[in-house]
Z-matrix of the N, CA and C atoms (Angstrom, degrees):
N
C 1 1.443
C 2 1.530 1 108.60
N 3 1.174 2 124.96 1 127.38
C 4 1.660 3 142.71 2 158.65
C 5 1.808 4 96.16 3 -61.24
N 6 1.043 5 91.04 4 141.61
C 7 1.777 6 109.83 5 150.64
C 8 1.718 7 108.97 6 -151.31
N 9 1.120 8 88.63 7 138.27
C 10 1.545 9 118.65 8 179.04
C 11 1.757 10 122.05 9 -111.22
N 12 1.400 11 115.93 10 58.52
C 13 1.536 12 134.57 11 -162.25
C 14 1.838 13 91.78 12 -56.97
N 15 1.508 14 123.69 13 133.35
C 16 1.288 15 136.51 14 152.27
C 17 1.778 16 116.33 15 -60.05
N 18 1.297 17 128.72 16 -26.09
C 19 1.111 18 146.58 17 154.24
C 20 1.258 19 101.43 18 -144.16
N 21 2.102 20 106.35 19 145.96
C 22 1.535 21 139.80 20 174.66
C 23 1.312 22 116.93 21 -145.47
N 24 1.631 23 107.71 22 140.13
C 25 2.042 24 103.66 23 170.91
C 26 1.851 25 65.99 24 -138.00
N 27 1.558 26 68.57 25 163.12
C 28 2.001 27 90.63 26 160.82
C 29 1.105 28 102.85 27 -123.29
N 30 1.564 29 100.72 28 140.50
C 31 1.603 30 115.48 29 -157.43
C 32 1.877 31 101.27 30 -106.15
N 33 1.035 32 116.81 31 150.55
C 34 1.717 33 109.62 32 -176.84
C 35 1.540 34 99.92 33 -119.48
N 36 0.899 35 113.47 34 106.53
C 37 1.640 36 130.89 35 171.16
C 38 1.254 37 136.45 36 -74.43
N 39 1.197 38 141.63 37 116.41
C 40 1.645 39 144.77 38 -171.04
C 41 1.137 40 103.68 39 -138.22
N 42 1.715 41 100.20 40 116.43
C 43 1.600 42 106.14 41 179.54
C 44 1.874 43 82.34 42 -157.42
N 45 1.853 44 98.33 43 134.90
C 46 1.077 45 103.21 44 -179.27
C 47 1.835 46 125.11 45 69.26
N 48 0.674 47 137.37 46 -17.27
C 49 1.383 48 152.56 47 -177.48
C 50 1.665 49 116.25 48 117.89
N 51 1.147 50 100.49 49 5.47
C 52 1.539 51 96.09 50 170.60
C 53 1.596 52 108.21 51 -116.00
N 54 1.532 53 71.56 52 158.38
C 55 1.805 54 98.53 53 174.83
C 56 1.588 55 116.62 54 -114.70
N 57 1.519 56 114.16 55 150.61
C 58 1.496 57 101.53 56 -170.87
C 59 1.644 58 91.71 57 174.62
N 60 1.616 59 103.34 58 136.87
C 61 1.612 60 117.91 59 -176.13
C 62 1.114 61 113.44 60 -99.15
N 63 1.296 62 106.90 61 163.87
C 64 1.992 63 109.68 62 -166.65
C 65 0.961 64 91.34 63 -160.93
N 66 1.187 65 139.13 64 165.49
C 67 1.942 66 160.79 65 -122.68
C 68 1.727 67 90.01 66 -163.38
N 69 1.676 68 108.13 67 91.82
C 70 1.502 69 93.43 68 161.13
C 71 1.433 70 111.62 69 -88.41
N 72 1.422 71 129.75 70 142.61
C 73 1.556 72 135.11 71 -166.95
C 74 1.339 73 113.63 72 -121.10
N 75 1.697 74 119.77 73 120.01
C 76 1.607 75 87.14 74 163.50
C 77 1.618 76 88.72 75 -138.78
N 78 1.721 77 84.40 76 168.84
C 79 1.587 78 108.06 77 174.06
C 80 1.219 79 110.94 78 -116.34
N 81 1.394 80 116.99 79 137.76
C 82 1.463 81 133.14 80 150.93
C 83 1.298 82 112.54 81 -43.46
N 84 1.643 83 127.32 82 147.45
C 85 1.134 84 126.44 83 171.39
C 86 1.458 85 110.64 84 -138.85
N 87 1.473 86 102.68 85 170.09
C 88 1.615 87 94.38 86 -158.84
C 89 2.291 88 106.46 87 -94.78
N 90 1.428 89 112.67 88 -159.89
C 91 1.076 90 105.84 89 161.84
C 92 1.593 91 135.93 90 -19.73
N 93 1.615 92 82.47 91 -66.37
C 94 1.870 93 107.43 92 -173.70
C 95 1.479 94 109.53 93 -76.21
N 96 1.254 95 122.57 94 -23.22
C 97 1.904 96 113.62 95 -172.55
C 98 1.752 97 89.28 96 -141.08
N 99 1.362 98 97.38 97 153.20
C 100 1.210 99 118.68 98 -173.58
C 101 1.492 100 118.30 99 -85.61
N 102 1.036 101 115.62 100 -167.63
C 103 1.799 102 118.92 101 178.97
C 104 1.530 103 102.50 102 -73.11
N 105 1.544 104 115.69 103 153.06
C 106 1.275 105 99.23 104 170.80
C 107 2.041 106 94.86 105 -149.54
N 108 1.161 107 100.93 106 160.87
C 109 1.600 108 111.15 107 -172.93
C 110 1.672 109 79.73 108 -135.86
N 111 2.129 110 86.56 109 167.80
C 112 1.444 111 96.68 110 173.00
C 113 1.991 112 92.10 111 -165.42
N 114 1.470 113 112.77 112 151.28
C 115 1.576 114 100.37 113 -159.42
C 116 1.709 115 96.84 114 -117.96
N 117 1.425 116 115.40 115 109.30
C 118 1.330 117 100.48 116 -159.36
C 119 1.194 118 103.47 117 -75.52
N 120 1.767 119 112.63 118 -165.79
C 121 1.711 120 124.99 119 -168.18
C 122 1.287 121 103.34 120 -82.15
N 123 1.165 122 135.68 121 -175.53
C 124 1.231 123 136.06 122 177.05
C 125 1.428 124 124.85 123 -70.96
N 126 1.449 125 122.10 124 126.25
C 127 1.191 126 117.54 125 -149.47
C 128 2.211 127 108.75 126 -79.87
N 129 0.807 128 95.08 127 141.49
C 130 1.681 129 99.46 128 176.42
C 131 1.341 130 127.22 129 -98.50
N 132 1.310 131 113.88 130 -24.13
C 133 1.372 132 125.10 131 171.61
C 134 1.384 133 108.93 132 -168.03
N 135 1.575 134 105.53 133 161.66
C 136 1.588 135 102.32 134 172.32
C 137 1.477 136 96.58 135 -166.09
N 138 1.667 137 81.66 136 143.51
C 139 1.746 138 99.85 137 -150.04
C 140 1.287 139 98.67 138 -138.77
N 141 1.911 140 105.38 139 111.33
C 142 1.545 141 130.67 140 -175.75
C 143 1.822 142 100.57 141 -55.24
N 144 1.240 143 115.81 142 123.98
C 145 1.386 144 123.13 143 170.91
C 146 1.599 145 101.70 144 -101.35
N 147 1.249 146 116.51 145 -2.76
C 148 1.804 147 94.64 146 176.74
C 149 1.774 148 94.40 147 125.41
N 150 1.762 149 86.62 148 -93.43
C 151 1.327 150 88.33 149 -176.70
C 152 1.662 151 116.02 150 -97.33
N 153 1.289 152 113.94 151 -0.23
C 154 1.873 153 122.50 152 -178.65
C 155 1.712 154 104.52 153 -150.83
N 156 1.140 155 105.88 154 169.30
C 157 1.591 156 123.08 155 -153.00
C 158 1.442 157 84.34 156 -116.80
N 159 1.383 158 116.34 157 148.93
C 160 1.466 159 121.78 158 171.81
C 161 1.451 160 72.72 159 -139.85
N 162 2.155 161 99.41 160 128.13
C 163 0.758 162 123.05 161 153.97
C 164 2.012 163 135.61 162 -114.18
N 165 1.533 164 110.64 163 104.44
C 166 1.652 165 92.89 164 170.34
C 167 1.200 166 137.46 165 -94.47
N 168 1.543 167 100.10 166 158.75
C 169 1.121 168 105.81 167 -162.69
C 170 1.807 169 125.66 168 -102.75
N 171 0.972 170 135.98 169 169.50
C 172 1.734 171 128.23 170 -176.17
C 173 1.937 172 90.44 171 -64.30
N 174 1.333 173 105.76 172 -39.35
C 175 1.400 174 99.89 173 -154.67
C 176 1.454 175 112.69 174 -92.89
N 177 1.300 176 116.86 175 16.28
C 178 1.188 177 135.72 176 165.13
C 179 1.509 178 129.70 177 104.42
N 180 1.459 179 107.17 178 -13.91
C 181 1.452 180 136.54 179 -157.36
C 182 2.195 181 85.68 180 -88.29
N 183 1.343 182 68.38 181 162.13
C 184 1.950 183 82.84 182 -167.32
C 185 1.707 184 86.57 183 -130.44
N 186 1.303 185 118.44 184 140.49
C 187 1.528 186 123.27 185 145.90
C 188 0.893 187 116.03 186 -133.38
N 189 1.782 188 108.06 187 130.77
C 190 1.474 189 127.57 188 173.64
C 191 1.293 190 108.74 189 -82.87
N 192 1.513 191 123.71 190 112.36
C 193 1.830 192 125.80 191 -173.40
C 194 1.837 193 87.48 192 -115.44
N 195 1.540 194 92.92 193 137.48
C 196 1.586 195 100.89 194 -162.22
C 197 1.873 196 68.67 195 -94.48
N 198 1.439 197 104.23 196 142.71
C 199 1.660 198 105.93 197 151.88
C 200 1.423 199 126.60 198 -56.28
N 201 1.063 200 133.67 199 -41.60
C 202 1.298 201 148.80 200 164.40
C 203 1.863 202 107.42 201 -37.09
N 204 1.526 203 90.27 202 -49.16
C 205 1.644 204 82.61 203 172.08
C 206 1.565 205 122.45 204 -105.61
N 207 1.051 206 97.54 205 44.34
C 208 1.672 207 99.26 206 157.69
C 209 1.494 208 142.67 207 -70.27
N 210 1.360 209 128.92 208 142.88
C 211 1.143 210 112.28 209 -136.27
C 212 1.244 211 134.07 210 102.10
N 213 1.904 212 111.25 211 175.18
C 214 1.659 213 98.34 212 -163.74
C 215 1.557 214 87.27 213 -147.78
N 216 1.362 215 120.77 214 147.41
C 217 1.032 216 138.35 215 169.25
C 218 1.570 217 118.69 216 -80.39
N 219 1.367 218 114.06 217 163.65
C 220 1.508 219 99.69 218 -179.90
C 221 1.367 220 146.41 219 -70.16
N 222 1.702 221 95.33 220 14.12
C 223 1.452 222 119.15 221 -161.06
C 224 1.913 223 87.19 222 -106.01
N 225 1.134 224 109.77 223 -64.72
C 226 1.362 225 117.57 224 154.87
C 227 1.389 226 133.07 225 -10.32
N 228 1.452 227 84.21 226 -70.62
C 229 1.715 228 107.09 227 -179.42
C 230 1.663 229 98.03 228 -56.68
N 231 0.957 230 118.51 229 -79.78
C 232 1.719 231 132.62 230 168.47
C 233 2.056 232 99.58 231 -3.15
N 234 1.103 233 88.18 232 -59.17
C 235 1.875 234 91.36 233 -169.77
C 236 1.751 235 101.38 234 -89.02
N 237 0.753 236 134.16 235 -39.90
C 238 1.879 237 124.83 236 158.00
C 239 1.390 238 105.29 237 -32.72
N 240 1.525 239 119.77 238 -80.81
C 241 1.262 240 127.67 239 161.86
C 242 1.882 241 119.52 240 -21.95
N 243 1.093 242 111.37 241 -49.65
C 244 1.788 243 106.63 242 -177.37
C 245 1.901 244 98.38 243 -75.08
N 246 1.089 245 96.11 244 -62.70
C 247 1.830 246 92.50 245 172.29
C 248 1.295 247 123.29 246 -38.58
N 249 1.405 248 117.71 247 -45.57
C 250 1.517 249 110.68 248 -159.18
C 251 1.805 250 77.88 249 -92.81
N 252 0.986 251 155.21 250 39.85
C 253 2.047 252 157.53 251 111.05
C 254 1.024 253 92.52 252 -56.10
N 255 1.216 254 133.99 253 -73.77
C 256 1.767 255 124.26 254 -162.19
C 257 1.240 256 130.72 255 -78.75
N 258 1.582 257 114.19 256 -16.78
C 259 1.442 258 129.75 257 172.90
C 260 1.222 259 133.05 258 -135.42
N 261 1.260 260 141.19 259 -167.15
C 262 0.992 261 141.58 260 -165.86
C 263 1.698 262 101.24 261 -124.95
N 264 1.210 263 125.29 262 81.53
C 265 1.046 264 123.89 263 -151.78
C 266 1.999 265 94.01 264 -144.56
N 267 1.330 266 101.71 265 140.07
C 268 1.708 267 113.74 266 179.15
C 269 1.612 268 100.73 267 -146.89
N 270 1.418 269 113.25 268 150.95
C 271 0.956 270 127.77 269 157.20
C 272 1.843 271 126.88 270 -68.70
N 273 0.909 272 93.65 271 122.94
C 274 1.847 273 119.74 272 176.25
C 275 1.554 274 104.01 273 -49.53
N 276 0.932 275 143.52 274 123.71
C 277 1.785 276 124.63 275 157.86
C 278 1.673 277 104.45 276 -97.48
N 279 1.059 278 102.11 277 117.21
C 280 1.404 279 119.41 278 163.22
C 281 1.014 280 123.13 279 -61.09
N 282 1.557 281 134.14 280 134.87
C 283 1.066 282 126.02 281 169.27
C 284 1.848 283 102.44 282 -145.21
């Protein structure tokens, strides 16, 4: 599966003695459905396209994060915030 996140950060995770990055994603939604995020699998590689990052994943899923949309919206932000309560978790800065 492709995903194409409207806003993305990659989040760096430590739980247990490991470390390991993940692609938090969210989408805008319209009138009828609400905002929605999704926290991918652990990332395996990620490969500069120029202007967007293709990131894979263990679980097979690929996300295309446009650079332009980097970053997290306040719906986003909201769920970074509940995670980094339960973990030890920071945002990556991309460059």
């Amino acid at each position: 599966m492709t995903y194409y996140p409207d806003k993305w950060v990659v989040l760096e995770i430590k739980i247990d003695g490991k470390t390991f990055q993940k692609v938090l994603g969210s989408w805008y939604g319209g009138y009828l459905d609400g905002d929605s995020w999704r926290l991918s699998s652990v990332i395996v590689e990620k490969i500069d396209r120029g202007d967007h990052f293709e990131f894979l994943n263990e679980s097979g899923s690929t996300y295309m994060c446009a650079k332009q949309s980097y970053g997290m919206s306040n719906f986003s932000g909201s769920i970074y915030r509940q995670l980094k309560e339960l973990h030890d978790v920071e945002v990556v800065e991309m460059k």
